[in-house]
Backbone as JSON, one array per atom type, in Angstrom:
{
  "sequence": "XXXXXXXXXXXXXXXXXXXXXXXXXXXXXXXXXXXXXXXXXXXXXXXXXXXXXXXXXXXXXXXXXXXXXXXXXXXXXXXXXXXXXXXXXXXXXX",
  "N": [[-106.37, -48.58, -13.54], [-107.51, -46.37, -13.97], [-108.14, -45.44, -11.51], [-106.61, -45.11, -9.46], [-105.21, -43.12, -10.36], [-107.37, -41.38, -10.05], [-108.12, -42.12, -7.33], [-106.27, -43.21, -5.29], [-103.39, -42.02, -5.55], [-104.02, -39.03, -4.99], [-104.47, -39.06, -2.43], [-102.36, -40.24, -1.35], [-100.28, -38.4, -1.54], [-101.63, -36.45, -0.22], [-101.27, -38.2, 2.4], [-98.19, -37.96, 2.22], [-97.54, -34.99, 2.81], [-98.64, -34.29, 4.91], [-97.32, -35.92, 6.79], [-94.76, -35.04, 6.26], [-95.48, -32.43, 6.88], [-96.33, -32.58, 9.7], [-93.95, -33.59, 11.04], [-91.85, -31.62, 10.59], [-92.6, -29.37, 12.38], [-92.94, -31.06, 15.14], [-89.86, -31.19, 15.2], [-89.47, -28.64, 15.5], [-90.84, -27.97, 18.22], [-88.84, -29.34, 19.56], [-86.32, -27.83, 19.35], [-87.28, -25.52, 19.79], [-87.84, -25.23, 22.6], [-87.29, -23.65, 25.54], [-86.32, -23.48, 28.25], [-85.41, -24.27, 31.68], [-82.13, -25.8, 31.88], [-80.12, -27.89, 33.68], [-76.54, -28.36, 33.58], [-73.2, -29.32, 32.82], [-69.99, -27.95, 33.98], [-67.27, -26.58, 34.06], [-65.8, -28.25, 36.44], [-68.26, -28.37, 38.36], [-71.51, -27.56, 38.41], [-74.13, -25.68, 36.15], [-76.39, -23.6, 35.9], [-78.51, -23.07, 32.84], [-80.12, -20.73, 30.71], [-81.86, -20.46, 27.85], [-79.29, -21.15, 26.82], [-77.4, -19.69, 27.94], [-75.49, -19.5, 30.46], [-76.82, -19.03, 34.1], [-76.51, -19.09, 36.73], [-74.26, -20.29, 38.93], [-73.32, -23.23, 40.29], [-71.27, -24.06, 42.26], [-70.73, -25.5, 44.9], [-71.48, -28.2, 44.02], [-69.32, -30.57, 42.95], [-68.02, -32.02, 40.36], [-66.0, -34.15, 39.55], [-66.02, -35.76, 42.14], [-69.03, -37.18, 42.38], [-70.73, -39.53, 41.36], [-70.29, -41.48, 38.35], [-72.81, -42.11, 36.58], [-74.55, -39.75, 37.63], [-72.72, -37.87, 36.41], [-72.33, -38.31, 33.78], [-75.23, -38.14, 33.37], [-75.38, -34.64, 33.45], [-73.62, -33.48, 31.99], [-75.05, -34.44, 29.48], [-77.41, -32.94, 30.2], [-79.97, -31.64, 32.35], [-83.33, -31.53, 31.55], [-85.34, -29.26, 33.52], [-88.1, -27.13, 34.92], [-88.46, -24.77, 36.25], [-86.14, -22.33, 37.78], [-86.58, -22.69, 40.53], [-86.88, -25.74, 40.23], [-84.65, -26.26, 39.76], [-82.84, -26.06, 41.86], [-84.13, -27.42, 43.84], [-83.62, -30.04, 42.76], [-80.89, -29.8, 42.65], [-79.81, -29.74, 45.69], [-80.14, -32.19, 46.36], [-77.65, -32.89, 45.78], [-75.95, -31.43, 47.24], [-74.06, -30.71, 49.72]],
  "CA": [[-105.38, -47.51, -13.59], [-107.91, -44.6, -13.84], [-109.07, -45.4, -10.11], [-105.31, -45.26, -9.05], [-104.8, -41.56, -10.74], [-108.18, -40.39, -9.28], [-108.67, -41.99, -5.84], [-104.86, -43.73, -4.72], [-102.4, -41.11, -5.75], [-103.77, -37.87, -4.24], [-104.31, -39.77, -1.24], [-100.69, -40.85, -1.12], [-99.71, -37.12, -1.9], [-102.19, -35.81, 0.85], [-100.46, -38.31, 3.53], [-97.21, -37.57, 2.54], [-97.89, -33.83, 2.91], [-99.16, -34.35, 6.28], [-96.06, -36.63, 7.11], [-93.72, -33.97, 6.58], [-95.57, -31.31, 8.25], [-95.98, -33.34, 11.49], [-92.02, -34.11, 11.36], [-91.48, -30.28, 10.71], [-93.67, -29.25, 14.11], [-92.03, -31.9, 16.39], [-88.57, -30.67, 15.14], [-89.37, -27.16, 15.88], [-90.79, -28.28, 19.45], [-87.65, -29.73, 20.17], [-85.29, -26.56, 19.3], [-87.78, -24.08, 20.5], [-87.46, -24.89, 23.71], [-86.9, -22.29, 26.47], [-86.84, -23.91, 29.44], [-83.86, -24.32, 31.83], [-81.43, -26.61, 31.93], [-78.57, -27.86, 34.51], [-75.45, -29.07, 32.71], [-71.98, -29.4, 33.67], [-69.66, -26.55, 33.8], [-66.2, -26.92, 34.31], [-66.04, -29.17, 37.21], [-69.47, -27.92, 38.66], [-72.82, -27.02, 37.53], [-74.7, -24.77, 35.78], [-78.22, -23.41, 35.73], [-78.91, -22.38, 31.69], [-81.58, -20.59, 30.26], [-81.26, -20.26, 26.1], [-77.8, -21.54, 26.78], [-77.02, -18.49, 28.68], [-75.64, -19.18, 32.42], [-77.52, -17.77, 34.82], [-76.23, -19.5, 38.38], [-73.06, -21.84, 39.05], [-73.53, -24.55, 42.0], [-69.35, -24.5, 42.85], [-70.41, -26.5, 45.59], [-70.8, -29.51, 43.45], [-67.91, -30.85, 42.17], [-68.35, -33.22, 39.01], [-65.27, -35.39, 39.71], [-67.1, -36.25, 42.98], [-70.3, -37.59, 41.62], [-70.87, -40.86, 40.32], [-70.31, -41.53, 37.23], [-74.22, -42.01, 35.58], [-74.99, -38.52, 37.41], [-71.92, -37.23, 35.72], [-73.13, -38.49, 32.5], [-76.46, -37.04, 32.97], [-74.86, -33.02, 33.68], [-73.24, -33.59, 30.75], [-75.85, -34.47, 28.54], [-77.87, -32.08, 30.39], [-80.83, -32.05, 32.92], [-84.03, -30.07, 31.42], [-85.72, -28.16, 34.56], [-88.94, -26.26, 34.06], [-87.86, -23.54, 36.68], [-85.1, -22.31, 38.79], [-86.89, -23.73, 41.93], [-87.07, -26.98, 40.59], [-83.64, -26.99, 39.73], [-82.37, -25.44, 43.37], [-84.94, -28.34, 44.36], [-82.79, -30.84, 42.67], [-78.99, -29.58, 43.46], [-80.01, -30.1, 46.77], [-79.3, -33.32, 46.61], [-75.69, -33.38, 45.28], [-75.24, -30.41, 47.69], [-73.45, -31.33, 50.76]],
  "C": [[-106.04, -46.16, -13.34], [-108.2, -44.54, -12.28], [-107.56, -45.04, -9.25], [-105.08, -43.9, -9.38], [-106.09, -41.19, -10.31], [-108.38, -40.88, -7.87], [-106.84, -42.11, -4.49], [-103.87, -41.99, -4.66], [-102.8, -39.78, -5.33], [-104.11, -38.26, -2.57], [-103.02, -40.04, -0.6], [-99.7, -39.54, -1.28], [-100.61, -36.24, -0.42], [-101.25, -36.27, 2.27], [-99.25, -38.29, 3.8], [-96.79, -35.83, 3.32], [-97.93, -33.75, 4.3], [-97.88, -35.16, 7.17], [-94.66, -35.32, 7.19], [-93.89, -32.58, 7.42], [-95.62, -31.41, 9.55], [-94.52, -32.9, 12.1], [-91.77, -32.62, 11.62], [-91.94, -29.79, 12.46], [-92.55, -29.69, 15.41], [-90.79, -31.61, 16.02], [-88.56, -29.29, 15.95], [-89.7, -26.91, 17.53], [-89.41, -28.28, 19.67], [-86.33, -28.74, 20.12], [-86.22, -25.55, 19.56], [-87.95, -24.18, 22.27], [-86.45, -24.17, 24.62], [-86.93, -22.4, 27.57], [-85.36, -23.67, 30.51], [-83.58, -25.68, 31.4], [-80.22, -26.81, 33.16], [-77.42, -28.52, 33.63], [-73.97, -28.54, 33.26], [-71.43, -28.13, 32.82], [-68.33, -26.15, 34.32], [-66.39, -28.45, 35.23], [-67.25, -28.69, 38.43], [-70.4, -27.97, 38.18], [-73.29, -25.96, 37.55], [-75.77, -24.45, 35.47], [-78.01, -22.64, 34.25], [-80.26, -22.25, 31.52], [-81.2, -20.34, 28.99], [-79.85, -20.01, 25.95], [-76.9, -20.35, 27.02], [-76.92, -18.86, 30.14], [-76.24, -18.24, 32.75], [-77.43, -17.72, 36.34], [-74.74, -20.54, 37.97], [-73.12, -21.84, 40.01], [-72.09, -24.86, 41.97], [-69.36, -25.51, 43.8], [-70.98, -27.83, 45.31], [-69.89, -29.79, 42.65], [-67.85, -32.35, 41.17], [-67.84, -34.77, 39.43], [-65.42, -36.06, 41.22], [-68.15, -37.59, 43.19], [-70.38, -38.87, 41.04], [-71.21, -41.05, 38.63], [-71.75, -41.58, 36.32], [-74.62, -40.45, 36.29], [-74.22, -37.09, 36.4], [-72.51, -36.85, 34.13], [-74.54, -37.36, 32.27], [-76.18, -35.23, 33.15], [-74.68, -33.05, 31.87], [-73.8, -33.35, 29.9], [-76.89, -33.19, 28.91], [-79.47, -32.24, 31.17], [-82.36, -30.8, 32.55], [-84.66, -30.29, 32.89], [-87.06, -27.02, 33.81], [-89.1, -24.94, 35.0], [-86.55, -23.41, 37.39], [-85.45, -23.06, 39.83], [-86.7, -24.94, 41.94], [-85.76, -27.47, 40.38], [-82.44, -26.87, 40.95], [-82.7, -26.96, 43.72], [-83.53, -29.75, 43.97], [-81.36, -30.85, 42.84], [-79.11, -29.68, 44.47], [-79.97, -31.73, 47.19], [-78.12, -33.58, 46.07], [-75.32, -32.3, 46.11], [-74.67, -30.69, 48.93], [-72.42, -32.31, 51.01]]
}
């Protein structure tokens, strides 16, 4: 028992410690991102940056589109600049 209150138990208090600060971190990754995004936008798309339009592509039209790219607008396409997301509306453009 004494080896359990001096070697086990702050061990098991150290890797919980460390367990929750990880989790904390990778949460805060995941909502501190600042990146763009494309995501649908009436029946179009929309270039966001901190969920602020900043372009609408009128000349795609959602109800168009096949249904899994639909899906993905929707949910939302991250983009790590404007170019790359020009780059990719270029293929639904035409």
């Amino acid at each position: 028992m004494r080896f359990f209150k001096k070697f086990i138990f702050p061990f098991i208090v150290a890797v919980a410690i460390f367990v929750i600060i990880f989790n904390t971190r990778q949460n805060q990754k995941k909502n501190d991102y600042d990146g763009y995004m494309l995501k649908a936008y009436k029946n179009s798309v929309a270039l966001y940056k901190n969920d602020i339009v900043i372009e609408v592509y009128n000349d795609i039209v959602l109800n168009t589109l096949p249904q899994k790219d639909i899906q993905s607008f929707n949910q939302g396409i991250s983009v790590f600049s404007k170019e790359e997301a020009e780059t990719l509306i270029e293929n639904y453009d035409g």
